[in-house]
VEXDO-415856 format. One record per residue (C-alpha): residue in three letters; x, y, z. Coordinates in nm, 3 decimals. Layout:
<marses>
  code        x        y        z
   ALA        X        Y        Z
...
</marses>
This chain:
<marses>
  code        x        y        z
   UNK   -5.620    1.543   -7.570
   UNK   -5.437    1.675   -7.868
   UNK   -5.079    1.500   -7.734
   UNK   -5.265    1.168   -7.697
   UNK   -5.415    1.167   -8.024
   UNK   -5.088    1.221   -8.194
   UNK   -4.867    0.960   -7.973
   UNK   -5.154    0.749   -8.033
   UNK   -5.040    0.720   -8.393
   UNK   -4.682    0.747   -8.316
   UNK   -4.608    1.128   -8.346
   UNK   -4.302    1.200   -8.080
   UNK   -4.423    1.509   -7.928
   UNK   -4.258    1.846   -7.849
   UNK   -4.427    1.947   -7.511
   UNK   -4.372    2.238   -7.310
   UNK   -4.253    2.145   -6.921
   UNK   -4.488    2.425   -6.789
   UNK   -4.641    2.367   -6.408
   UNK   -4.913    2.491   -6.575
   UNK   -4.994    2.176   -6.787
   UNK   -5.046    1.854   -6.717
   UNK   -4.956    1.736   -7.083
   UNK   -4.568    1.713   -6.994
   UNK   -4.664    1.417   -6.798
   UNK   -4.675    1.229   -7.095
   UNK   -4.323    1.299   -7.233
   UNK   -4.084    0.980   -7.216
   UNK   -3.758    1.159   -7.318
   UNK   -3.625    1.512   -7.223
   UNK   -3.597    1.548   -7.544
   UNK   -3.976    1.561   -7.560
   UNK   -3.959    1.872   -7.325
   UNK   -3.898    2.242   -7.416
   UNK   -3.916    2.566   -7.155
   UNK   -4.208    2.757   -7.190
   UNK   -4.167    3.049   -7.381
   UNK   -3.808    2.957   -7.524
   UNK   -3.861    2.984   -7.882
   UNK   -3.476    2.838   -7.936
   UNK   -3.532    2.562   -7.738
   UNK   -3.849    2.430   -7.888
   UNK   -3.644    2.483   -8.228
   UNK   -3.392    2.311   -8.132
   UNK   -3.604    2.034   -8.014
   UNK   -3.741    1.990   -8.296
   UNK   -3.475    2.031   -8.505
   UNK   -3.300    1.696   -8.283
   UNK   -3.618    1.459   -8.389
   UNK   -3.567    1.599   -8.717
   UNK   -3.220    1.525   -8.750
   UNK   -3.218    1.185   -8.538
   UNK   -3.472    0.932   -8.738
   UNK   -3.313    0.629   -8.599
   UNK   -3.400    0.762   -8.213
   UNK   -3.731    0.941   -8.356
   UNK   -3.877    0.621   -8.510
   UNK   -3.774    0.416   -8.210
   UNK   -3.929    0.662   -7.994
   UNK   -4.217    0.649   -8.202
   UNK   -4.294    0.266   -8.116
   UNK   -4.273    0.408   -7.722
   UNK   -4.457    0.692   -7.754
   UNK   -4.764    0.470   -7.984
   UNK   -4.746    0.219   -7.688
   UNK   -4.746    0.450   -7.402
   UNK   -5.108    0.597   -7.553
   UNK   -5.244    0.249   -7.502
   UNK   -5.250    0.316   -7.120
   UNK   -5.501    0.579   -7.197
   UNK   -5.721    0.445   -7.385
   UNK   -6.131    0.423   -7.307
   UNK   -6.129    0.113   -7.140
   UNK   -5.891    0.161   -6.980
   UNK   -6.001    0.505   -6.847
   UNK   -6.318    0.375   -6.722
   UNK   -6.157    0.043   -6.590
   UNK   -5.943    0.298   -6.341
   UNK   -6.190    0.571   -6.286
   UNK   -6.435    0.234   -6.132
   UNK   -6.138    0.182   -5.900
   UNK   -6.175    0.507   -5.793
   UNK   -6.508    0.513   -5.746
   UNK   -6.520    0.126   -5.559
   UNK   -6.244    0.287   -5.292
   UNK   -6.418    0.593   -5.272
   UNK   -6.778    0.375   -5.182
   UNK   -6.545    0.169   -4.945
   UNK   -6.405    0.458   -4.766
   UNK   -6.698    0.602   -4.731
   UNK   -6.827    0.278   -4.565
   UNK   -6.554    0.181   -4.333
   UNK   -6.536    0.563   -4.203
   UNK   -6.872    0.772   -4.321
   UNK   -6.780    1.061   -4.048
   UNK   -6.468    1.128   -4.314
   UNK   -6.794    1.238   -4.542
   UNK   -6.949    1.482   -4.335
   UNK   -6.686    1.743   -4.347
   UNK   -6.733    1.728   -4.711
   UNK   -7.037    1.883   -4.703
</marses>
């Protein structure tokens, strides 16, 4: 939630590109990315938006609109899809049900 919030407002994120995390899925750029538990990389990240304010404040328009596909409407306008093909599946095939429970 934290990375949303600040790409939301335009902030160009440093995120780690763990498996772990699901929050690299929102970096645009590599330059977005660091290795986990490479303090010199995430410095030197960070030192490149630092240093690059042209690229930085263009990538700050991307990153601000990016966040809009996440907002609460938006949310709720997929998570109803899911649900609508989830009632749908379950009425085309309910036997695909039982082995749920």
């Amino acid at each position: 939630i934290a990375c949303l919030e600040a790409i939301s407002v335009g902030i160009v994120p440093v995120i780690a590109n763990s498996p772990l995390s699901a929050t690299r899925q929102f970096a645009l750029d590599e330059r977005s990315l660091f290795e986990p538990n490479n303090a010199k990389d995430l410095s030197a990240k960070i030192d490149w938006w630092l240093e690059n304010k042209l690229e930085r404040e263009r990538m700050q328009n991307e990153y601000a609109k990016s966040a809009l596909n996440y907002t609460l409407e938006n949310s709720v306008i997929q998570i109803e899809k899911v649900y609508e093909e989830a009632i749908k599946d379950f009425k085309n095939n309910p036997n695909l049900f039982k082995t749920l429970s």
